[in-house]
C-alpha positions in Angstrom: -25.0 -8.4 13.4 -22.8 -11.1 11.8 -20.9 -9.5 8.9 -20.5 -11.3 5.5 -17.3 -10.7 3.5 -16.7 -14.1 2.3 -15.4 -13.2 -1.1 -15.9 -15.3 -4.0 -11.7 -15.1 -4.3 -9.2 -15.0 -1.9 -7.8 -11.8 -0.9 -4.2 -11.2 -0.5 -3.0 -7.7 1.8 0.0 -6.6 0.0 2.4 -4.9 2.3 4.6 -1.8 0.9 8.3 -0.6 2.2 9.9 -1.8 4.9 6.3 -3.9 5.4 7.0 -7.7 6.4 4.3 -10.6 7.0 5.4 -10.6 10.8 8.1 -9.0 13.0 9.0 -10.8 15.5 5.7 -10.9 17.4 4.0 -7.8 15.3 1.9 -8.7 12.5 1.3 -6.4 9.8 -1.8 -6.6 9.1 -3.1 -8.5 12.2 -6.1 -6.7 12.9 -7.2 -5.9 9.4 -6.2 -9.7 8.8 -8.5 -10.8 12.1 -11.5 -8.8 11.1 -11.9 -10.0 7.6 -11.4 -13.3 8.8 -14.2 -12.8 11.5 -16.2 -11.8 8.5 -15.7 -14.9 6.2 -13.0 -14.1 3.8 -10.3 -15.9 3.1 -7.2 -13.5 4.0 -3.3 -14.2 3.2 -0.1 -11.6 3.3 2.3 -12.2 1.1 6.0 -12.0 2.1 7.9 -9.8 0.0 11.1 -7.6 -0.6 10.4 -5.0 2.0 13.3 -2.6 -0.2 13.3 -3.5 -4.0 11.4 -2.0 -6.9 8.1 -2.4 -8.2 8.8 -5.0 -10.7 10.9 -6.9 -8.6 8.1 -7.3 -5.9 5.5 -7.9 -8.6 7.3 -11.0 -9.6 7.8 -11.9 -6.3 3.8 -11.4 -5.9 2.9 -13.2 -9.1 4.8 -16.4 -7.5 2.8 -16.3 -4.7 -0.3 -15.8 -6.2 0.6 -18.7 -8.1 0.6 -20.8 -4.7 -2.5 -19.1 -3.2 -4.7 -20.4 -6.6 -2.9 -23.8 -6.2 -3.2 -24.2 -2.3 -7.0 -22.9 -2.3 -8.3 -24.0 -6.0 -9.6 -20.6 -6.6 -9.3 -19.4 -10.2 -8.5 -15.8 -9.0 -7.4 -13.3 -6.3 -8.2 -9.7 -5.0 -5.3 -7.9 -4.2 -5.1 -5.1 -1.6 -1.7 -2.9 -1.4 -0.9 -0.2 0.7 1.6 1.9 0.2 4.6 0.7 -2.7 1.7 -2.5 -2.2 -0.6 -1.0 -4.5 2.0 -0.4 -7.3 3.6 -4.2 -6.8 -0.3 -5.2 -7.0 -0.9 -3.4 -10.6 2.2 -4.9 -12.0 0.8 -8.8 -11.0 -2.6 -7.7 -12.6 -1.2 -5.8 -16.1 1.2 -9.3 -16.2 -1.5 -11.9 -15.4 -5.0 -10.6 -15.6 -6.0 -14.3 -16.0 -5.3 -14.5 -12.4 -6.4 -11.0 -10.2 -9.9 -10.3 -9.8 -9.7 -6.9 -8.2 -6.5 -4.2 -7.3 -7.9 -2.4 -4.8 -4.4 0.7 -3.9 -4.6 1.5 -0.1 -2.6 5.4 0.2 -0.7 3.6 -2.8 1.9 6.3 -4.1 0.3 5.9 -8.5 1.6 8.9 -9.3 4.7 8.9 -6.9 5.3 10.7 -3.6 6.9 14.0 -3.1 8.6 12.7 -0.6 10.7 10.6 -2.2 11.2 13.1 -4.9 12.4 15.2 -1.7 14.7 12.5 -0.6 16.5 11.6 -4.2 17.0 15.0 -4.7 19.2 15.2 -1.6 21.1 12.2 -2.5 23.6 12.5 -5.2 24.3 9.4 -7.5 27.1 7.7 -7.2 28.3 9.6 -4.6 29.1 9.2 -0.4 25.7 10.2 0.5 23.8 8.1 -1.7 26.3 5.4 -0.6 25.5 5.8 2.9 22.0 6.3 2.8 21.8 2.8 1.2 23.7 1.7 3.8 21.6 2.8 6.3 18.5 1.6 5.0 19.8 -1.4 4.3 20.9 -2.3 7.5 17.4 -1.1 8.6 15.6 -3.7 6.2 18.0 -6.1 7.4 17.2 -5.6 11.4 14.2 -6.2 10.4 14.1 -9.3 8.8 16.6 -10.6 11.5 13.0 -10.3 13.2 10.9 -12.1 10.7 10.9 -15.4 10.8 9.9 -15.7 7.0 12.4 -16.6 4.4 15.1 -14.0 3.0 13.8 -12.1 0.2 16.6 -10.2 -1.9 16.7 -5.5 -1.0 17.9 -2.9 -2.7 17.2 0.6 -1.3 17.7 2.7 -3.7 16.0 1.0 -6.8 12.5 1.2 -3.9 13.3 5.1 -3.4 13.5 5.2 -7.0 10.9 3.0 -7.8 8.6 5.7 -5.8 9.7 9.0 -7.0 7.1 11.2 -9.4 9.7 10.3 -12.4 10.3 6.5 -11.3 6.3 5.7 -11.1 6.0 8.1 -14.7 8.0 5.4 -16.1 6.2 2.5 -14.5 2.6 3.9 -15.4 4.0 3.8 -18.7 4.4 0.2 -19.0 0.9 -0.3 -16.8 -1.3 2.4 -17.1 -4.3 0.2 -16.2 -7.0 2.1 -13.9 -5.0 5.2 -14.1 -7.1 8.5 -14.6 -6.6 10.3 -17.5 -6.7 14.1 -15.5 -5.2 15.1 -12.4 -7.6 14.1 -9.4 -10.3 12.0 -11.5 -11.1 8.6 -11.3 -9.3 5.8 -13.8 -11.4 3.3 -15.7 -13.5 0.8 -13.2 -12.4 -2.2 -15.4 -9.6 -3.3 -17.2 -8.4 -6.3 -19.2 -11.3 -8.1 -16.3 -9.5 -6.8 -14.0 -11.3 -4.2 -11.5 -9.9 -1.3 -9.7 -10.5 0.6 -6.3 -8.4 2.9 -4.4 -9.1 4.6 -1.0 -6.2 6.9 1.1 -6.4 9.9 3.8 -5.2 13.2 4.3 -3.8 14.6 7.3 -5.9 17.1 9.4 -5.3 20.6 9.4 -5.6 21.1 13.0 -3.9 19.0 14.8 -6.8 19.4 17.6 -8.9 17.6 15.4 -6.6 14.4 16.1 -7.9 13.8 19.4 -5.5 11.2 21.3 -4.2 10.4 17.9 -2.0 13.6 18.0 -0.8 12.2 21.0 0.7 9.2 18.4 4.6 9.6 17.9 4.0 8.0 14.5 1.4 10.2 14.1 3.7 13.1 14.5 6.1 11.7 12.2 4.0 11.3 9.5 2.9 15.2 10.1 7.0 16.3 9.8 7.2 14.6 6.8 4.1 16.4 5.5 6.1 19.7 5.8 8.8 18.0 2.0 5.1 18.2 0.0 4.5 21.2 -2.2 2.7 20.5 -4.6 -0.3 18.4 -2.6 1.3 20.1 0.7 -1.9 20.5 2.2 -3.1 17.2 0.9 -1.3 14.4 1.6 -1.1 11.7 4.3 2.3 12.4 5.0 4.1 10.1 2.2 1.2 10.0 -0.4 -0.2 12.7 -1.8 -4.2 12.5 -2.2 -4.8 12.9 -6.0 -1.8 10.8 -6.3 -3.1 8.1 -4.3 -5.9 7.9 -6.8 -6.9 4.8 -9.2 -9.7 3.0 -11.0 -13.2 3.3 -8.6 -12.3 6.3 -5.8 -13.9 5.6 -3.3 -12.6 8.3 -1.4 -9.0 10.1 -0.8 -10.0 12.6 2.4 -10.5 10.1 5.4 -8.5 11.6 8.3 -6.1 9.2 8.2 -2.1 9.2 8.2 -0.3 7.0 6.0 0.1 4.3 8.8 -3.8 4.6 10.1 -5.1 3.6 6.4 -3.0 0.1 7.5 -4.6 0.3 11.3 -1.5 0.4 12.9 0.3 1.1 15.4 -2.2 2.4 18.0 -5.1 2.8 15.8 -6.9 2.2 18.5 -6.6 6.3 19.9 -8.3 7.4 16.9 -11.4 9.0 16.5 -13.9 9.1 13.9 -13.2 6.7 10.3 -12.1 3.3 11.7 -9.3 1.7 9.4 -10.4 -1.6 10.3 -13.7 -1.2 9.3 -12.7 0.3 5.9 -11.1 -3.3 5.0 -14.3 -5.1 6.0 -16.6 -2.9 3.9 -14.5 -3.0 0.9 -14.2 -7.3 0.9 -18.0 -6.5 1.2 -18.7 -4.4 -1.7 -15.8 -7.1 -3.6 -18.0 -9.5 -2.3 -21.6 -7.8 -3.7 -19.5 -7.3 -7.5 -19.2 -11.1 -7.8 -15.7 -11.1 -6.5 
């Protein structure tokens, strides 16, 4: 059966750190991308600072917005982040709610992630290791836009591992508290300022068995190593998100057996089992689609 997603506004898939339009021949969010097409929506990703902090990105987002609304006539656009995505998506919407119909936070980190608590803790400021950690990362971001072929956007490595610490989001919620719940685990307000909010994210499994061939995934495993920095959501978490920190606005669910880089269907989403990711996308552009968005 032919699937309807066409969206009233365009949607725009906000990538999070490290995340690029294209990499050489690897697209982000090519299959996501592809099946909301297929479905009738009109689908761009934005190229941003894959290292940088969240305000940074949002103004990098908000320019592009700007050319999305001007290139399609639209009044408005849904925005879908994952990851760092879904922070750089509330900043564009608390800034310019004139112009974001929806913020829909995809394993977004809203209340930070233990894991990069984990990792500035182990960096001293101002000091070698910090030094050459930024380094490092840098020259990572940089290998990978040597692969892009989109324009140079401007990094900074540590202001995105601050940016994405428990303290660093504390600040930023400050500042943009919109959809935010008010008690550890609940839901945030549906709509704000016009603007409505969604958010959806997985947990790892706690048997591994359960996996099927995704266990078989060496990203997979990663993301299962890195579960092991978590304490306080250490059996909840997706591996760089914790689940009731994922959450925001509308949940429509924080549980789907999902690591943090099935919720984006990549790279081999394709040995998983049970919840598609793809499918997830396409539902959600739907139910946008049935709200008048």
């Amino acid at each position: 059966m032919q699937r309807n997603a066409s969206t009233c506004y365009p949607i725009l898939l906000v990538h999070g750190l490290f995340g690029l339009e294209r990499i050489s021949k690897f697209e982000l969010f090519h299959d996501i991308r592809q099946a909301l097409r297929n479905a009738g929506a009109r689908v761009f990703v934005p190229h941003l600072s894959g290292t940088h902090g969240n305000e940074v990105r949002g103004e990098q987002l908000l320019k592009q917005i700007e050319r999305v609304l001007e290139g399609t006539g639209a009044r408005k656009v849904n925005l879908i982040g994952h990851s760092q995505g879904a922070l750089t998506s509330r900043y564009a919407a608390a800034i310019a709610p004139h112009h974001v119909a929806s913020v829909t936070s995809v394993s977004g980190p809203n209340h930070g992630s233990e894991l990069a608590d984990f990792l500035r803790k182990a960096l001293t400021p101002g000091c070698l290791p910090e030094e050459v950690a930024e380094t490092v990362v840098t020259l990572f971001a940089d290998f990978l836009a040597a692969l892009s072929d989109n324009q140079y956007q401007p990094k900074n490595a540590i202001a995105a591992l601050n940016a994405l610490t428990t303290e660093g989001v504390g600040a930023f919620n400050d500042k943009y508290p919109q959809g935010l719940p008010t008690t550890w685990g609940g839901k945030g307000r549906e709509r704000v300022n016009g603007v409505r909010y969604y958010s959806w994210s997985g947990v790892l499994q706690s048997n591994v068995l359960e996996e099927g061939f995704n266990a078989l995934n060496p990203l997979h495993a990663f993301c299962r190593a890195l579960s092991s920095y978590f304490v306080t959501e250490g059996e909840q978490n997706d591996g760089v998100v914790g689940r009731f920190s994922s959450h925001l606005g509308t949940v429509i669910r924080s549980d789907y057996a999902l690591d943090h880089l099935d919720s984006i269907g990549q790279p081999t989403g394709q040995l998983r089992t049970g919840v598609d990711p793809i499918e997830l996308y396409v539902q959600h552009a739907e139910r946008l689609r049935d709200t008048g968005l």
